[in-house]
C-alpha positions in Angstrom: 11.5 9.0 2.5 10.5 6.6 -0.6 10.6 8.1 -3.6 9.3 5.4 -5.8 5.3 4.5 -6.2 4.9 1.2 -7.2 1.1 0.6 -8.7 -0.3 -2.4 -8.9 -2.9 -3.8 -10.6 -5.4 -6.5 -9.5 -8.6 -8.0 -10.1 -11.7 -8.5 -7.4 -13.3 -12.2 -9.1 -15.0 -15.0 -7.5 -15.8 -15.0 -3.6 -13.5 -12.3 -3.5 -16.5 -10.1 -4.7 -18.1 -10.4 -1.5 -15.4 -8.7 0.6 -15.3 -5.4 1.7 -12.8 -2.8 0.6 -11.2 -3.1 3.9 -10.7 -6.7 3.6 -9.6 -6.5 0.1 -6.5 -3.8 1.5 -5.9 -6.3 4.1 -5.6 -8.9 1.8 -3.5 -7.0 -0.7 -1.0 -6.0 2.7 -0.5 -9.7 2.8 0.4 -10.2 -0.5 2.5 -7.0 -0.6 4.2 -8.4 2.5 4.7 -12.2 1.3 6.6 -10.9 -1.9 9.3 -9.7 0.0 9.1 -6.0 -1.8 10.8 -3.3 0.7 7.5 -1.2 1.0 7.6 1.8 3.4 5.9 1.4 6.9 4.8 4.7 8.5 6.1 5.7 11.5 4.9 6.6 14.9 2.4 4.6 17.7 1.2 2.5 14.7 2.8 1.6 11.9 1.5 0.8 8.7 2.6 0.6 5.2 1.9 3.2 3.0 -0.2 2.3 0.3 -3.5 3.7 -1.5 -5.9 2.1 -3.3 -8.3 3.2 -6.2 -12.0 4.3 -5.6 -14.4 1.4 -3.2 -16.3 -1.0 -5.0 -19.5 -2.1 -3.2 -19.7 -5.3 -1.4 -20.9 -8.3 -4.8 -19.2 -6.0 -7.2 -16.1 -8.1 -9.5 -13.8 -5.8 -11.2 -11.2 -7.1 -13.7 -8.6 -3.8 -13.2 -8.2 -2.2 -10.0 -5.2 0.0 -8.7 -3.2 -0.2 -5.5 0.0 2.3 -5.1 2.6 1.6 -2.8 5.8 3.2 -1.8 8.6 1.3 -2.0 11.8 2.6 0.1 13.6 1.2 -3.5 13.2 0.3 -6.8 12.2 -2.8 -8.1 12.3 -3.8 -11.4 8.5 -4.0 -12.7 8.6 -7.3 -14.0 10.6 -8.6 -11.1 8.0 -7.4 -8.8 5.2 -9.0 -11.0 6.5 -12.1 -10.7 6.6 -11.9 -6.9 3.4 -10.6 -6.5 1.8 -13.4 -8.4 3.8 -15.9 -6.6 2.2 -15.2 -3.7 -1.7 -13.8 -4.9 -4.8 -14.8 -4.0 -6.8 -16.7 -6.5 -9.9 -14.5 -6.3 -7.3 -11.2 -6.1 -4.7 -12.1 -9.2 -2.3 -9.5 -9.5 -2.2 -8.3 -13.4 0.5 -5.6 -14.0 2.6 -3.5 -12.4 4.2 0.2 -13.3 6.0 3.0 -11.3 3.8 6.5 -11.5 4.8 9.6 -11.8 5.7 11.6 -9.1 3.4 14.3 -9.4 0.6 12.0 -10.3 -2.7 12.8 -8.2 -3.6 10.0 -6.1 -5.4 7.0 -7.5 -8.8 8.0 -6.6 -8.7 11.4 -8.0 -6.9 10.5 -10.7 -9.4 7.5 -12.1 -12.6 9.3 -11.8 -14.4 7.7 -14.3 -15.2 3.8 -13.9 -17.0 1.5 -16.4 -19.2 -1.0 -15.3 -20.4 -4.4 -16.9 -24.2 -5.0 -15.8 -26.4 -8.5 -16.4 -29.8 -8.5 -15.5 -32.3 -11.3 -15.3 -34.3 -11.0 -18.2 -36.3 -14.6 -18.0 -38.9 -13.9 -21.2 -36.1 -11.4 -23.4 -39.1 -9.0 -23.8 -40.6 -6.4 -21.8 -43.9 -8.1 -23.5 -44.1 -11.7 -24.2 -47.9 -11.8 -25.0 -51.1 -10.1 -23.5 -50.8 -12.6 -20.6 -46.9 -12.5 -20.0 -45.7 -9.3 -19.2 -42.4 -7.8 -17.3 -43.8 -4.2 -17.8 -46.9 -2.1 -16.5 -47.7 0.9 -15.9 -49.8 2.5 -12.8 -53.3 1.7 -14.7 -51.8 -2.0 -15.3 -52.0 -1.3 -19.5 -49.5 -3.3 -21.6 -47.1 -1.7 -23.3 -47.8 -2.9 -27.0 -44.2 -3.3 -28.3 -43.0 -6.7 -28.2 -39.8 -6.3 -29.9 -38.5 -4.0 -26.9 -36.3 -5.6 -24.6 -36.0 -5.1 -21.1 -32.1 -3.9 -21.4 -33.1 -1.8 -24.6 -35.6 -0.2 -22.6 -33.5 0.6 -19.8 -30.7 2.0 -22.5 -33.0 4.0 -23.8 -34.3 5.7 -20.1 -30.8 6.3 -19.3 -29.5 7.4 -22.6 -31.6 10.3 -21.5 -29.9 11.3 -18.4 -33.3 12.5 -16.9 -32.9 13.9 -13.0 -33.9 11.1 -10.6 -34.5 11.6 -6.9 -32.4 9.3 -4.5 -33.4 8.7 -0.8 -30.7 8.4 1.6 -30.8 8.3 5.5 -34.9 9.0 5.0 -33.6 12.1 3.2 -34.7 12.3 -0.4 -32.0 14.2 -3.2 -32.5 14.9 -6.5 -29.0 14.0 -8.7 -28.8 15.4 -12.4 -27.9 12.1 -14.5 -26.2 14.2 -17.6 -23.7 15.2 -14.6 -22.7 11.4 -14.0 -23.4 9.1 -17.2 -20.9 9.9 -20.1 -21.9 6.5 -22.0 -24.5 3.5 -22.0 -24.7 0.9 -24.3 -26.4 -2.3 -24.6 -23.9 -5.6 -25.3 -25.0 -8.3 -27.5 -25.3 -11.8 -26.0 -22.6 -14.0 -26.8 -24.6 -16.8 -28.1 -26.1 -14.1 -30.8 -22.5 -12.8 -31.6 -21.6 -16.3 -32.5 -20.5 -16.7 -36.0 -18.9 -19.5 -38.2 -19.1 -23.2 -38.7 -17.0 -24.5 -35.7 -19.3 -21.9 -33.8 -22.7 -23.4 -34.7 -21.5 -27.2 -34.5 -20.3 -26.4 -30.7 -24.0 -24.9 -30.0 -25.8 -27.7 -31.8 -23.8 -30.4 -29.3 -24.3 -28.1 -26.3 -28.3 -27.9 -27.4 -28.5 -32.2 -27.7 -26.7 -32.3 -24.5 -28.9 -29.9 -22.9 -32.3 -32.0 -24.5 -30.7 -34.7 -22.8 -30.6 -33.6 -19.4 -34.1 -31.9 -19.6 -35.3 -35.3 -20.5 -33.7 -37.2 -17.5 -34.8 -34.0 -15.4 -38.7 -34.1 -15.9 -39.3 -37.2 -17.9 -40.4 -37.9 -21.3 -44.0 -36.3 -20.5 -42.7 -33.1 -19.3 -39.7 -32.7 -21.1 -41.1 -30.4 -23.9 -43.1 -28.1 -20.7 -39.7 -27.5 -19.1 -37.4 -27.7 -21.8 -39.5 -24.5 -23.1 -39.2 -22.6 -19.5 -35.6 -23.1 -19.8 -35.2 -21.6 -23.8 -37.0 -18.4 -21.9 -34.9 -17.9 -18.9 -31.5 -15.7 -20.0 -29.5 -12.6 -19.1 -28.8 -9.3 -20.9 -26.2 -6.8 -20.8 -24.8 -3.2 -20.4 -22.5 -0.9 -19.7 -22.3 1.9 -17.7 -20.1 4.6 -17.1 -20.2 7.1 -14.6 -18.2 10.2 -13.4 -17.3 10.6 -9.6 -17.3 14.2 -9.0 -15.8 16.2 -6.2 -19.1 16.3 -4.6 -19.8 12.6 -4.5 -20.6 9.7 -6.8 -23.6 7.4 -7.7 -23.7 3.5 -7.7 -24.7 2.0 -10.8 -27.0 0.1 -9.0 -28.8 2.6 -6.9 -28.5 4.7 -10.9 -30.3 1.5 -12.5 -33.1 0.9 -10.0 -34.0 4.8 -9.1 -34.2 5.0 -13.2 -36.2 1.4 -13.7 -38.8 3.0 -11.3 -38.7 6.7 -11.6 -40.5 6.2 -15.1 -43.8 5.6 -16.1 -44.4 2.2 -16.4 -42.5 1.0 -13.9 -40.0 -1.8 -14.7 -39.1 -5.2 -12.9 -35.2 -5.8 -13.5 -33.0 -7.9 -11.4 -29.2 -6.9 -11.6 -27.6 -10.4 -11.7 -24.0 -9.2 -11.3 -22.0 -5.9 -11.6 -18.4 -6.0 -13.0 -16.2 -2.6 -13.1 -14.4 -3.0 -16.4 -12.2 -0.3 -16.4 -10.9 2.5 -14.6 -9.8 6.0 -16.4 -9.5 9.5 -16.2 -11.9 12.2 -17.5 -10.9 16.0 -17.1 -14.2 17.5 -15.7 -15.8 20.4 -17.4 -15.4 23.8 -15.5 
């Protein structure tokens, strides 16, 4: 019987993102299997090694820290079976760390029941009002919202911050899910171009802005330049985090969270989530 859980942790980047969880445990087999560590193989009609893996991501989600436990029939020194593991990884799967857990650790998915989750949305004018003409934001009698200093992440923030009860239709059957239940934190991140500080800082952005006049010049021409040039200063992303509880009875998607909660509200708003990263993966005891 193996008596030693070796976990391993990885990362989901690149086209990886767009495999399913089965596909990322086959692909982590492989690389289990091509770094010669003795892992345990079930027995019976079919074999297969005896593994577990930390809680599903959804298909175009990235995470920079997930978890796979495997049983190994002996030890292997940690940083010896690092080093194999990353001499055979996957580019779009690198393999980041790896530790024995305890033996009366709960599994990995019961264990980590609280994930934290990177979000960019499309946020092509930076306010959820530009100008009485421009909007990103209406409500059912098509009225602007008169606050041009709100943008669209802040707004969303600011919906979820209070954890209302949103109603989620699954399989043509609509449910209503309690919010306070799930989200423990939400916080808008500031763009990294606005976080820039120092002189090395602003000389680097002041090249990148020539170079970028440059090619909008050689793009449209001298008589458009200054049109285009001004569409592209207005396209950008923001950012947020989100982190959510999975419960015993089930957990939400930060997704499904994001667009029930865009729409749910009077005025309804137009966000598109332009990736979703998990950054991190920890353990909350859950209130009795």
């Amino acid at each position: 019987m193996a008596d030693f859980r070796l976990r391993i942790g990885f990362a989901k980047t690149g086209a990886a993102i767009w495999l399913s969880h089965l596909e990322v445990v086959r692909a982590m087999e492989r690389c289990v299997r091509r770094s010669g560590l003795p892992a345990a193989i079930s027995q019976g009609f079919s074999p297969h090694m005896k593994h577990s893996f930390s809680s599903a991501l959804p298909v175009g989600t990235g995470s920079t820290g997930e978890y796979m436990d495997v049983e190994l029939l002996s030890p292997v020194a940690p940083e010896q079976a690092l080093q194999a593991l990353q001499a055979v990884q996957h580019p779009c799967l690198p393999v980041l760390s790896t530790e024995y857990a305890q033996k009366d650790e709960p599994s990995l998915q019961v264990f980590f029941n609280l994930s934290t989750y990177l979000i960019e949305l499309a946020d092509p004018g930076d306010t959820l009002v530009a100008d009485p003409g421009d909007t990103l934001i209406k409500d059912p009698g098509d009225t602007l919202i008169k606050d041009p200093g709100t943008t669209l992440v802040s707004e969303l923030c600011q919906r979820l911050s209070a954890r209302p009860e949103i109603t989620i239709t699954k399989k043509g059957k609509p449910k209503s899910y309690d919010l306070s239940l799930y989200v423990t934190d939400v916080a808008e991140v500031a763009k990294e171009a606005e976080a820039t500080e120092g002189a090395e800082e602003a000389e680097e952005a002041e090249e990148a802005e020539v170079e970028k006049k440059a090619e909008v010049e050689k793009e449209a021409g001298e008589a458009d330049a200054a049109e285009v040039e001004k569409e592209a200063e207005g396209a950008g992303s923001s950012l947020l985090t989100l982190s959510l509880l999975s419960l015993p009875e089930g957990s939400l998607r930060p997704e499904v969270i994001l667009r029930a909660i865009a729409t749910a509200t009077a005025p309804p708003l137009e966000a598109k989530i332009t990736t979703i990263t998990r950054i991190a993966l920890e353990h909350q005891e859950l209130a009795t």
